[in-house]
C-alpha positions in Angstrom: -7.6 -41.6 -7.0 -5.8 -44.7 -5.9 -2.8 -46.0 -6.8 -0.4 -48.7 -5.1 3.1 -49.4 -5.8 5.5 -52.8 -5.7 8.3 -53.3 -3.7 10.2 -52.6 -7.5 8.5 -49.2 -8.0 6.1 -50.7 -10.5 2.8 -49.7 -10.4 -0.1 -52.4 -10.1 -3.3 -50.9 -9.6 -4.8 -47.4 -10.4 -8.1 -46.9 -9.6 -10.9 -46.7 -12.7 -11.6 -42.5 -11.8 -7.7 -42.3 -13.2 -10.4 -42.3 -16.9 -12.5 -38.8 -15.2 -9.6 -37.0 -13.5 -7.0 -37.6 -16.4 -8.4 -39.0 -18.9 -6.1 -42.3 -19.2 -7.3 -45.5 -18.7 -6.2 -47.7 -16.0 -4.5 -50.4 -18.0 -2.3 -47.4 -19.5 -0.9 -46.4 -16.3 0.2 -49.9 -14.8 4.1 -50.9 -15.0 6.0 -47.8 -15.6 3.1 -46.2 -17.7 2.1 -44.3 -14.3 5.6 -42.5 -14.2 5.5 -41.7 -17.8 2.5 -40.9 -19.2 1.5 -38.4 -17.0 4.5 -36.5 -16.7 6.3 -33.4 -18.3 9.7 -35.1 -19.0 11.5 -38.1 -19.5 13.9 -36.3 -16.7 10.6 -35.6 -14.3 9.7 -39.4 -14.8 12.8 -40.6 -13.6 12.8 -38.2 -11.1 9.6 -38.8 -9.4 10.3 -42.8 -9.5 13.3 -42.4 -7.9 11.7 -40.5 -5.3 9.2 -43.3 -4.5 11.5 -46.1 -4.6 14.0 -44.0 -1.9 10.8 -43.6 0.4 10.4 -47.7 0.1 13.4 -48.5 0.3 13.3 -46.6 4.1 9.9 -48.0 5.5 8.9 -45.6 7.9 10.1 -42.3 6.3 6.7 -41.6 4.4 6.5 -38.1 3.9 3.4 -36.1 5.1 0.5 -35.0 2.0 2.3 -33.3 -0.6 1.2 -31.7 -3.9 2.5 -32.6 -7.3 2.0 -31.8 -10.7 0.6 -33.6 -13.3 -0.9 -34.0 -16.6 -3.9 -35.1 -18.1 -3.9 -37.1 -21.8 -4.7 -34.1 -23.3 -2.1 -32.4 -21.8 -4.1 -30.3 -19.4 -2.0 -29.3 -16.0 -3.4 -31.2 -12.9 -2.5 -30.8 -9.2 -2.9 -33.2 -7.1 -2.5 -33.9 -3.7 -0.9 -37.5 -2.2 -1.6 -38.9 0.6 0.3 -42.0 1.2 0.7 -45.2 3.5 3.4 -48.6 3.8 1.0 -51.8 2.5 1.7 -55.3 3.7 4.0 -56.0 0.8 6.6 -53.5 1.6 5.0 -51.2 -1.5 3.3 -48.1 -0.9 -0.1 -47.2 -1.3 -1.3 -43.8 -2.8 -4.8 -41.4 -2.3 -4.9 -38.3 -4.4 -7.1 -35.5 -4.7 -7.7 -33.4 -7.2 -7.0 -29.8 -6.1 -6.6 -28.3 -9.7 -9.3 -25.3 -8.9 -8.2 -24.3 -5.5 -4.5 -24.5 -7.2 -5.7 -22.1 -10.3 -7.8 -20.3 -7.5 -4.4 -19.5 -5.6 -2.4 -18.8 -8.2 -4.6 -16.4 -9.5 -4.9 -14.8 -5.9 -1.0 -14.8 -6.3 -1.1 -13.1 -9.6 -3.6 -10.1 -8.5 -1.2 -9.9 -5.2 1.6 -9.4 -7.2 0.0 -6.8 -9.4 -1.3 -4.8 -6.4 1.9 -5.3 -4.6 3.7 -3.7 -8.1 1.0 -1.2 -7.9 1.4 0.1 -4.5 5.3 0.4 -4.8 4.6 2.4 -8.1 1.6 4.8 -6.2 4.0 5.0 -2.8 7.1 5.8 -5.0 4.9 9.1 -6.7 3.7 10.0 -3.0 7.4 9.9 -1.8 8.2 12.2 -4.5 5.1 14.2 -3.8 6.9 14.6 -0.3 9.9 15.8 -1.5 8.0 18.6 -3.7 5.7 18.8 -0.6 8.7 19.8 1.6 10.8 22.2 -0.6 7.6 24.6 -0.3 7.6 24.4 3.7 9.4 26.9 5.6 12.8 26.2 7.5 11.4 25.7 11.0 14.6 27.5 12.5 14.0 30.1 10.7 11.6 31.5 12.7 14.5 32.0 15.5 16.3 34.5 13.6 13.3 36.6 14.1 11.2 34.9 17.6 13.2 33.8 20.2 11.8 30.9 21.7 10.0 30.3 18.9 9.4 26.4 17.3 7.2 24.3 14.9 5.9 21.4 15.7 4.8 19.7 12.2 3.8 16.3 12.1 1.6 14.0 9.2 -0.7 11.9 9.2 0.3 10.4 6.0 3.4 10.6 4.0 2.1 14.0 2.6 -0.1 15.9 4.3 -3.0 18.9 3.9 -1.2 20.9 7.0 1.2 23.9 6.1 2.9 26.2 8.3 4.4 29.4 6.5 5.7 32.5 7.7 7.3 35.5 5.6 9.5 38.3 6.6 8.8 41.6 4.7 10.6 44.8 6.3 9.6 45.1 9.9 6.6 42.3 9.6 6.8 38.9 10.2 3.7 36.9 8.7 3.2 33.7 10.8 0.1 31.3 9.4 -1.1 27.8 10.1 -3.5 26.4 7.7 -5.1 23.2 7.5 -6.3 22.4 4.2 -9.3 20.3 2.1 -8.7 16.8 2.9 -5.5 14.0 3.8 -3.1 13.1 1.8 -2.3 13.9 -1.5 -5.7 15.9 -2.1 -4.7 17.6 1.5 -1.2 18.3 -0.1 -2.3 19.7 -3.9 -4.3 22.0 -1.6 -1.3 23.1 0.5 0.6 24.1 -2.6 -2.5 26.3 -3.5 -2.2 27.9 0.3 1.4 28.4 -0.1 1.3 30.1 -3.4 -1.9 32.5 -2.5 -0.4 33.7 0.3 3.0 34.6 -0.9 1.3 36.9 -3.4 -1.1 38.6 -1.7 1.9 39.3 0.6 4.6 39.5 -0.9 3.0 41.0 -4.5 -0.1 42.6 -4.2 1.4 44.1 -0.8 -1.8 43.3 1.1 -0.9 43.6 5.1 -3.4 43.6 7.1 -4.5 39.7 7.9 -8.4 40.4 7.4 -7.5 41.7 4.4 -5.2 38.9 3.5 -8.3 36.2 4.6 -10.7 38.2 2.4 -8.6 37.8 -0.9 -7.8 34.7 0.0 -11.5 33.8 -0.2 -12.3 35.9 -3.4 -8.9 34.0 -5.2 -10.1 30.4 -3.8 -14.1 30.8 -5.2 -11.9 32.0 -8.8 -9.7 28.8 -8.6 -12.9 26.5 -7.6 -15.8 28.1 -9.3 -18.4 25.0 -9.2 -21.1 25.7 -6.5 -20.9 21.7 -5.1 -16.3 22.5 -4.2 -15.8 22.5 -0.9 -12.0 22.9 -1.0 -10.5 25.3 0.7 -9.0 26.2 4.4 -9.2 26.4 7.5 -6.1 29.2 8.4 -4.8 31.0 11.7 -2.6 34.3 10.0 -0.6 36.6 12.5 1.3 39.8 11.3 3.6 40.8 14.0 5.4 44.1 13.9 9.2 43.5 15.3 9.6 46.4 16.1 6.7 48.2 18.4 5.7 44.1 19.3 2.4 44.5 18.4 0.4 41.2 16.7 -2.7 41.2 15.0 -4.5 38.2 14.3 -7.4 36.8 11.8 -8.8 33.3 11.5 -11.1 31.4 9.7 -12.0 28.1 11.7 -8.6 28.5 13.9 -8.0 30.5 16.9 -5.5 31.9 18.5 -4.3 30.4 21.7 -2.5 33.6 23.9 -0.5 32.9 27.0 0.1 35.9 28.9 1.1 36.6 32.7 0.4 32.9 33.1 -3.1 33.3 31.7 -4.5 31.3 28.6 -6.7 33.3 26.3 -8.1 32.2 23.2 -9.3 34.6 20.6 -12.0 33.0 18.6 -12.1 32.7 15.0 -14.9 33.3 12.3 -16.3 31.0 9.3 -14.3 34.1 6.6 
């Protein structure tokens, strides 16, 4: 689209594709019909001839291509992009392109953005929450001090929330120490670690089970019950240690974890089994 501009700010020629792009014929647009017709406002009108006649009025200060809105005769929304240059008479000559799809195009892309953006905040707000659930289930790691000296936890997610757990439970002279790594990451990971926490505070602390073989083996029996269908493959992967405080004996059982044994300066590691 072509357009060129008088000293005055009148408009003296529009090019005939003015008729395709917004549907106005060219005769329309000369004089002032070019800031009126297609424009929002009276107060947009004024606006955007003042605006030109500021740029001729200081040759030499022609703006790069900008975008504009405008309008077509039936009152569709147009974006167009201006190109523009000094002629010999000291008016202004215009090129536009139509950009109206790559405009509706970005927009759009701005709209899903925003919705994702709205989305994730909402899904990131529940897993912060999760966390806090997630947490309040987890063992003080000093706690462990009152009964090991020496003793520490290092505990760190890969997500916010995570399918790790460390537990350990005092009951008389016993301390019950357990790592377990859970069915998946994340939140899946972390509904999992609830299920850990839960199963082993009861077969502990409830159905007074005591021996950790024992504890793996209802463990297994209680997880098959909670995830009957043959495809599941929740479940966990667990180190459990009871350790006697008083005649400092441990004994161990794992399924999928070991335990690593440092003694006299020499590393052992006590392998586990798939139960």
């Amino acid at each position: 689209l072509l357009v060129v501009v008088d000293p005055c700010g009148e408009v003296s020629y529009v090019s005939p594709s003015v008729q395709r792009l917004l549907g106005f014929n060219s005769s329309e647009l000369l004089g002032n019909g070019w800031w009126k017709l297609p424009r929002a406002s009276e107060a947009e009108s004024a606006l955007v001839k003042n605006q030109i006649l500021s740029i001729i009025q200081k040759p030499g200060n022609i703006p790069p291509a900008y975008e504009r809105e405008m309008f077509s005769s039936r009152g569709d929304k147009k974006f167009i992009v201006w190109n523009m240059c000094q002629s010999d008479d000291g008016g202004l000559v215009g090129i536009g392109y139509d950009v109206t799809e790559r405009k509706k195009a970005e927009l759009l892309l701005d709209e899903k953005v925003k919705e994702l953006q709205l989305k994730n905040s909402e899904l990131t707000g529940s897993i912060l929450y999760a966390q806090r659930i997630q947490q309040s289930i987890l063992s003080n790691p000093l706690g462990l001090l009152e009964h090991v000296s020496g003793a520490f936890i290092y505990y760190q997610t890969k997500d916010i929330v995570s399918g790790d757990l460390y537990w350990y439970y005092k009951k008389e002279n016993k301390l019950y120490v357990a790592a377990v790594d859970c069915t998946g990451h994340g939140v899946p990971g972390a509904l999992m670690s609830v299920v850990a926490n839960g199963l082993l505070r009861n077969n502990i602390a409830k159905r007074n089970l005591s021996d950790p073989a024992e504890i793996l083996w209802a463990l297994d029996e209680e997880l098959q019950a909670a995830f009957p269908s043959e495809k599941a493959t929740d479940g966990m992967d667990i180190a459990l240690c009871e350790i006697d405080l008083v005649s400092k004996q441990m004994f161990f059982s794992g399924a999928f974890r070991p335990l690593v044994l440092i003694r006299n300066n020499e590393l052992v590691e006590i392998k586990a089994s798939k139960f």
